[in-house]
PLY file of the C-alpha trace (Angstrom):
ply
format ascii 1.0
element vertex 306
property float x
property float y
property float z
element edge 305
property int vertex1
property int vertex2
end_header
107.48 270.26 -55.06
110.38 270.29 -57.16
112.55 268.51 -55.55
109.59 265.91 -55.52
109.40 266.45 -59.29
113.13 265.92 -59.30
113.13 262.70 -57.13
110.27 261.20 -59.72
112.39 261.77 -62.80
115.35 260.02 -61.32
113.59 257.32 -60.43
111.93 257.22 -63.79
115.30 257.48 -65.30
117.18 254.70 -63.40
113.93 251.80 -64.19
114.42 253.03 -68.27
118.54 252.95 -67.54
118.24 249.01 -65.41
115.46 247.73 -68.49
118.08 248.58 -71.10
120.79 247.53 -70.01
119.61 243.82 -70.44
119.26 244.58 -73.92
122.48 243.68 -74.78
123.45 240.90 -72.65
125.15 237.68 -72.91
123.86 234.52 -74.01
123.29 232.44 -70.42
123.39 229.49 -69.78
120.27 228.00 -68.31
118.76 225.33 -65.89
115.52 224.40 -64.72
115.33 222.77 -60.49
112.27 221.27 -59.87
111.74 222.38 -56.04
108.74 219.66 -55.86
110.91 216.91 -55.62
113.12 219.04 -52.98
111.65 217.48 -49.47
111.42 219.62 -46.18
113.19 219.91 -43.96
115.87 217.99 -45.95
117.73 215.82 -43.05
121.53 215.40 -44.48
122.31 211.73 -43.55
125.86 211.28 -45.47
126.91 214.73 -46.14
129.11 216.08 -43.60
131.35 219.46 -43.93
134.94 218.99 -44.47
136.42 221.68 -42.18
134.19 223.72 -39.77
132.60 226.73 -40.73
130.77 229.58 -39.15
128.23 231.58 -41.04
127.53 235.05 -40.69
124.14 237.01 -42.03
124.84 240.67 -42.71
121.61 242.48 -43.19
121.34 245.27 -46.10
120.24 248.95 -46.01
117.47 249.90 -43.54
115.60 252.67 -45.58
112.56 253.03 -43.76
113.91 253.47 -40.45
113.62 257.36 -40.08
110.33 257.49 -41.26
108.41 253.54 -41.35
109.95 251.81 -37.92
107.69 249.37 -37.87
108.35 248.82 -41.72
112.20 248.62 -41.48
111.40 246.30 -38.24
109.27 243.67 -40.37
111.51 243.87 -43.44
114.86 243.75 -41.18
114.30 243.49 -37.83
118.02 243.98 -37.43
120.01 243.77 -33.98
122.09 246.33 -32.59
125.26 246.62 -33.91
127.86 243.92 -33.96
128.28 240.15 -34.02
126.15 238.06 -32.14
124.70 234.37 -32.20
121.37 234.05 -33.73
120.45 232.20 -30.66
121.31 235.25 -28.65
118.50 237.73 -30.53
114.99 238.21 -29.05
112.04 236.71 -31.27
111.26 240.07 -32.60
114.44 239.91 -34.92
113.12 238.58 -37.91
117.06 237.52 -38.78
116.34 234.88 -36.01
113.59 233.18 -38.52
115.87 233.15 -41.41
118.69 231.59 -39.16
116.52 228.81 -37.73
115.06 228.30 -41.03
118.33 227.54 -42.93
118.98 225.14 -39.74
115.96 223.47 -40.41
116.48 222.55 -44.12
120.18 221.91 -43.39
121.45 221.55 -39.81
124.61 220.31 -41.00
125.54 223.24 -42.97
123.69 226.00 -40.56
124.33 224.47 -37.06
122.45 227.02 -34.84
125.62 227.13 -32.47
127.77 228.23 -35.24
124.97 230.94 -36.62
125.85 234.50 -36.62
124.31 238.07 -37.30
125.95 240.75 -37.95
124.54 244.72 -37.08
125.25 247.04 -38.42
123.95 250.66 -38.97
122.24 250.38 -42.37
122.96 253.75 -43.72
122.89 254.05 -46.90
126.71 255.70 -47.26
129.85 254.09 -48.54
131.48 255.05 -45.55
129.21 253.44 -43.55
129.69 250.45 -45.15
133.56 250.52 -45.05
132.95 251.04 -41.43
130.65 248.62 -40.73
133.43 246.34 -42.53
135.96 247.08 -40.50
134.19 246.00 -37.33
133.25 242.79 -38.43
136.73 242.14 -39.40
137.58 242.96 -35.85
134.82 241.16 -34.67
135.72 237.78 -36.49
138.92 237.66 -35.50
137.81 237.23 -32.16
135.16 234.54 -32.41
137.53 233.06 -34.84
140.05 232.77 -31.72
137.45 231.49 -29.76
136.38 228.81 -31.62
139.86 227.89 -31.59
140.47 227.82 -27.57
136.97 225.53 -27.73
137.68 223.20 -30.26
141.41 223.17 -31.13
140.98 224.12 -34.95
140.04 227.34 -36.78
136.74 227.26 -38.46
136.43 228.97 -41.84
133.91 231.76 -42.96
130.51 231.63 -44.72
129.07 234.78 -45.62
125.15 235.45 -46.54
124.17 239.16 -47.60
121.37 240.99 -48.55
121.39 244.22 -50.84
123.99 246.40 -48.98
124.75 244.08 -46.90
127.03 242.51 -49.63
129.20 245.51 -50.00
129.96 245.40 -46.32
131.24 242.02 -47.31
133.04 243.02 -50.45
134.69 245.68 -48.48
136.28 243.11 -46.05
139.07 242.40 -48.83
140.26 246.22 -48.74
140.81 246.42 -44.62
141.95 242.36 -44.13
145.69 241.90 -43.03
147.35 238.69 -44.59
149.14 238.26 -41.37
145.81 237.25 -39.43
145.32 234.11 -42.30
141.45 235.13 -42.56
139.46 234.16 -45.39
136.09 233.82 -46.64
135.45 230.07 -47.95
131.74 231.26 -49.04
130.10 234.79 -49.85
126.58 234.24 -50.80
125.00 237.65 -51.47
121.74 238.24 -52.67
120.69 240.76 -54.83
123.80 242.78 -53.86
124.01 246.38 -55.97
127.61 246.73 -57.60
129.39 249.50 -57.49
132.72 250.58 -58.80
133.99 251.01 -55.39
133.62 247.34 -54.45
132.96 245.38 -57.22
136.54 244.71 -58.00
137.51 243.44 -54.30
135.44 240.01 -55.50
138.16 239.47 -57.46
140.46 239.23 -54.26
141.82 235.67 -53.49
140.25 236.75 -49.94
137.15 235.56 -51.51
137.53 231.70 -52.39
134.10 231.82 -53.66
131.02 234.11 -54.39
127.42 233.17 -55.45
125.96 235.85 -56.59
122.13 235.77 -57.28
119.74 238.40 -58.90
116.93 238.74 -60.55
115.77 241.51 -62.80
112.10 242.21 -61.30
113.99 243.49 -58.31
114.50 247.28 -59.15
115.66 247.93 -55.59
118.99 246.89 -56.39
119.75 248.87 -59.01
118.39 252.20 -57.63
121.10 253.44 -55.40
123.11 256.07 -57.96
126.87 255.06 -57.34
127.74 257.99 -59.42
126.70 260.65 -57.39
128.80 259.94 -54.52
132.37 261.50 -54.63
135.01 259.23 -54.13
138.40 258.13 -54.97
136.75 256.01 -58.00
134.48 258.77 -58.40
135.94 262.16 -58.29
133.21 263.98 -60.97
129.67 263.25 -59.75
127.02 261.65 -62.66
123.89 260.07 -63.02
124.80 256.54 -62.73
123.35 253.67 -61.17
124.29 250.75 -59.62
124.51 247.50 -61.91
122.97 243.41 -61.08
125.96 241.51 -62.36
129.84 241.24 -61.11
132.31 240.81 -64.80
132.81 237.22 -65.26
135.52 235.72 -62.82
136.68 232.06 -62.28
135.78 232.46 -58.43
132.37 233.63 -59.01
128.70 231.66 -59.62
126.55 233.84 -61.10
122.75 233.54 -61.19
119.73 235.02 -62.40
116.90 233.59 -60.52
113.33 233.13 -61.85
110.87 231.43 -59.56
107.81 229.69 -61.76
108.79 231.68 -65.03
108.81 234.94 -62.65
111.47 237.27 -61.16
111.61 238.19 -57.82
111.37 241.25 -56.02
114.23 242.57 -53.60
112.45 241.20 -50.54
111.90 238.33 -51.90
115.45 237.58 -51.52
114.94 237.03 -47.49
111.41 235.58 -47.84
110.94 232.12 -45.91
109.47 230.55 -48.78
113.45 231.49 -50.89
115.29 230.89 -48.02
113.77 227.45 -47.53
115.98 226.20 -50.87
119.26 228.50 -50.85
121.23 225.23 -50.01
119.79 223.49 -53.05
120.28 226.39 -55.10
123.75 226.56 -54.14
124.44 222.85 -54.44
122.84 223.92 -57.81
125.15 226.39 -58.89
128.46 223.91 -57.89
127.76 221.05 -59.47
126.28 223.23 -62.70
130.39 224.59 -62.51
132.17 220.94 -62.40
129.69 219.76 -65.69
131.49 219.28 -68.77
130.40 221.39 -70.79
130.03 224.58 -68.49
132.54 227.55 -69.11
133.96 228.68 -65.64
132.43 231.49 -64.07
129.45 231.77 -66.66
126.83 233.41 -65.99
123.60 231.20 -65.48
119.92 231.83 -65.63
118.41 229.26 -63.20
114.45 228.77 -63.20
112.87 227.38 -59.94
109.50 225.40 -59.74
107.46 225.50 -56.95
0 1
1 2
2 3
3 4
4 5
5 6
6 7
7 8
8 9
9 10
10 11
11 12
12 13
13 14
14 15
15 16
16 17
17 18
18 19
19 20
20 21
21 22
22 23
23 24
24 25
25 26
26 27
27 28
28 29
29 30
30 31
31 32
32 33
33 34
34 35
35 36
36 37
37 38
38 39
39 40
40 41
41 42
42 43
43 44
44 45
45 46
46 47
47 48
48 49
49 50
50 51
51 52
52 53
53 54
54 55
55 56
56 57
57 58
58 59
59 60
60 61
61 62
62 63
63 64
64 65
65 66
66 67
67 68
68 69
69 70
70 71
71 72
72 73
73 74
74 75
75 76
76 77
77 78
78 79
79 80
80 81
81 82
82 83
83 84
84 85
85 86
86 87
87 88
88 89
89 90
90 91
91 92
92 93
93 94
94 95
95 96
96 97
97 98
98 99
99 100
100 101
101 102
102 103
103 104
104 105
105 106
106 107
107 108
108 109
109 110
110 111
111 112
112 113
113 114
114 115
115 116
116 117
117 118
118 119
119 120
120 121
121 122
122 123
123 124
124 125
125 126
126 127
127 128
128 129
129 130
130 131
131 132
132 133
133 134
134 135
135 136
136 137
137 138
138 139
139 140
140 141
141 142
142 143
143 144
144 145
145 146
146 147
147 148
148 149
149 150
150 151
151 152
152 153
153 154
154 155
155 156
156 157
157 158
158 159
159 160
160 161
161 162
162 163
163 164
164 165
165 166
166 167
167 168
168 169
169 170
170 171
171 172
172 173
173 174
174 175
175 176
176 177
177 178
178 179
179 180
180 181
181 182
182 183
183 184
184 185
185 186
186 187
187 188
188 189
189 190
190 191
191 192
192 193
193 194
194 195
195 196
196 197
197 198
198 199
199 200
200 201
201 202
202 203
203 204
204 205
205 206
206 207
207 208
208 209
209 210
210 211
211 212
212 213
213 214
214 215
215 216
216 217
217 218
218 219
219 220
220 221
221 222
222 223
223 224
224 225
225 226
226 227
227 228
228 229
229 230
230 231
231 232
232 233
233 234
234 235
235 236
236 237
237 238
238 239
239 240
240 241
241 242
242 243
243 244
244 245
245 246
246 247
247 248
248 249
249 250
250 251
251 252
252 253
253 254
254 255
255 256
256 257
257 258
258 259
259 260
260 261
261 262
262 263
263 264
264 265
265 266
266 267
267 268
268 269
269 270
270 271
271 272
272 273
273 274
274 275
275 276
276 277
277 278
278 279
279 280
280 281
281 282
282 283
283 284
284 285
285 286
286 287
287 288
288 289
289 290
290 291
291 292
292 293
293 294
294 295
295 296
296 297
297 298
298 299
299 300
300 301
301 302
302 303
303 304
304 305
């Protein structure tokens, strides 16, 4: 019972700690898109990528699966560990769905053949995460070098996260080897938590660009307490929890999403009906970056209408 008691109180805690610290926040800049005017599927008939790119879906923590499997296998329905084509899971992985519908809203930019998920365990443990890293590195490098033997260039990387799934990505830039000329062109993560320990590795020039998107209904993000895990940022444990926003950078796009005058909640993030308009939020978020009057790297507050 106490530790119950104990578990309630943090969690009571870290919703008061996440409310206020919006109370002092920057003025953003802000943008209304009018999804009802956004057809689908939307059939690109002049827009073409410049180089090849892969993409590459890395699922985030998997809470519920000691004690709610078929919970954790609705909300992630993850594969087994490792990189695989999206064509290659069964129909039960609900990372399948979110592949084929990005394909269907933008086949150009999510060719199904070039569609990847990545497995990983979904512990909820830094180490986990730097582990989980360091295979996909591996794992890249060799569909990276396969590409090449099929089509006689090197594709480049687009990443998609969700929640933890993000610092897997982040943690990329601490294990890559310049030698191997690997790069991400594109990290999109949604509603990633920062942390101390990764938060600064967006500001690696391994990372061309991030988009990060949050919204500030989603108290799942926030809830994992960075501070009381010992590390080498971290050598005195602390009640502290993890923050929505990366510090301003000129490589980073920056959103707070609101759909209909409403935040989201952490699922929400990997919901059909969000994933349906991720490429027109991101075509969003560039074009709001090359406008005259935007600062670079500003933080934006971007309204959807449905």
């Amino acid at each position: 019972m106490n530790i119950k008691r104990t578990l309630n109180k943090l969690i009571t805690l870290g919703l008061l700690i996440t409310t206020c610290t919006g109370c002092k926040r920057p003025a953003l800049a802000k943008k209304n898109l009018d999804l009802t005017q956004v057809r689908l599927p939307v059939i690109p008939t002049e827009k073409t990528e410049q180089e090849p790119m892969i993409t590459v879906w890395i699922h985030g923590t998997r809470l519920f699966k000691l004690f709610a499997h078929p919970i954790d296998e609705y909300v992630h329905a993850a594969p087994p560990t490792g990189l695989r084509l999206a064509t290659q899971l069964s129909p039960k992985h609900r990372l399948q769905t979110i592949a084929r519908s990005l394909n269907t809203v933008d086949p150009v930019r999510f060719p199904l053949e070039h569609f990847y998920v990545f497995g990983w365990s979904g512990d909820l443990s830094f180490s986990e995460r730097e582990k989980a890293a360091q295979k996909l590195y591996t794992e890249l490098k060799t569909v990276l070098a396969d590409y090449h033997t099929a089509h006689g260039v090197t594709p480049r990387i687009r990443l998609i996260t969700h929640s933890h799934g993000g610092n897997v990505a982040l943690n990329l830039a601490k294990i890559y080897d310049p030698a191997d000329n690997i790069h991400i062109a594109q990290a999109i993560l949604l509603a990633a938590p920062v942390q101390k320990e990764t938060s600064a590795y967006a500001r690696d020039p391994f990372f061309e660009k991030i988009y990060a998107l949050y919204s500030t209904m989603d108290n799942l993000q926030v809830m994992d307490p960075q501070g009381l895990y010992k590390t080498v940022h971290n050598e005195k444990r602390h009640l502290e929890f993890s923050k929505r926003r990366f510090p301003v950078q000129d490589n980073l796009r920056q959103a707070k999403i609101k759909v209909n005058g409403h935040g989201i909640a952490h699922i929400g993030f990997i919901s059909r009906g969000f994933i349906n308009y991720l490429p027109t939020i991101i075509d969003t978020l560039d074009s709001w970056e090359t406008e005259n009057h935007a600062q670079p790297g500003q933080e934006r507050l971007l309204t959807l209408h449905t």
